[in-house]
C-alpha positions in Angstrom: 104.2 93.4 114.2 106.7 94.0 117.0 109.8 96.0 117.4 112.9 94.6 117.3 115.7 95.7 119.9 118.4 97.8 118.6 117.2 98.6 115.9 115.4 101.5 116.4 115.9 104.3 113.8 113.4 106.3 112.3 114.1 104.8 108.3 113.9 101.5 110.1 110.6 101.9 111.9 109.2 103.9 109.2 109.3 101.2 106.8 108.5 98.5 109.4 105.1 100.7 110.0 104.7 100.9 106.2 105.4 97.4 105.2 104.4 95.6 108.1 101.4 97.4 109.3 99.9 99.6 106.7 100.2 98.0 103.8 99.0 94.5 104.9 96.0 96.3 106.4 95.0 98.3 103.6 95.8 95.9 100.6 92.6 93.4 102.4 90.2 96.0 103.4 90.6 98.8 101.0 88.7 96.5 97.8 86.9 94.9 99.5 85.4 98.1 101.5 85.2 99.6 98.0 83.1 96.3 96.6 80.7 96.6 99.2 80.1 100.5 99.4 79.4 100.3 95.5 77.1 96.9 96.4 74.7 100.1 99.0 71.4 100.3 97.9 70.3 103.7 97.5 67.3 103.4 99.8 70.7 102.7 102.6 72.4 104.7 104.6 76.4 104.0 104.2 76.3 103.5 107.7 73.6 101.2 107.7 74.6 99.3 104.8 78.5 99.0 106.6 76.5 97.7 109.6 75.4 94.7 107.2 78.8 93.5 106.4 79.0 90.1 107.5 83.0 90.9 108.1 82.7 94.3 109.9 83.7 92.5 113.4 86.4 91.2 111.9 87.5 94.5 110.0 87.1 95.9 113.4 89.3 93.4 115.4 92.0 94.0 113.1 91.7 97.8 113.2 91.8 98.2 116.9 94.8 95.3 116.5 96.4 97.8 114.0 95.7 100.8 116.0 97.7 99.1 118.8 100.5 98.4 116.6 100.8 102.0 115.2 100.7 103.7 119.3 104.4 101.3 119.6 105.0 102.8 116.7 104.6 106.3 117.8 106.0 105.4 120.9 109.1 104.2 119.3 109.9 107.0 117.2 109.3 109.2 120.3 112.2 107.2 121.9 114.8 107.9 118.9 113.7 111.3 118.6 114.2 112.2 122.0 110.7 112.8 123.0 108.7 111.6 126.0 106.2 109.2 124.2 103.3 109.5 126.9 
């Protein structure tokens, strides 16, 4: 997910952040976080039983990838609206 110079408006990097970040991001984890927190058993804690999930390193590699992606992001609409980004 990178920016691509000169074409940095706010529609353009809105919908890049939507399409190319969010929406790839949430359409894998959101069902299958929602399989697994209805899979808790009751005797669990939800952080306990998230702590079990054999894919919670890689959920977490690609948050903290995502996260990085959304700060050039923010950092590019900073630019376009005139704003110092740091």
């Amino acid at each position: 997910m990178t920016l691509l110079a000169g074409s940095l408006t706010v529609a353009y990097s809105s919908e890049n952040l939507c399409n190319k970040g969010l929406r790839p991001f949430l359409t894998k984890w959101h069902p299958a976080l929602q399989v697994w927190e209805a899979e808790r058993p009751s005797n669990l804690s939800p952080k306990a039983h998230e702590k079990n999930c054999s894919e919670e390193p890689q959920l977490r590699r690609e948050l903290k990838e995502l996260n990085q992606a959304l700060e050039q992001y923010a950092n590019a609409l900073a630019v376009i609206v005139g704003v110092d980004p740091s």
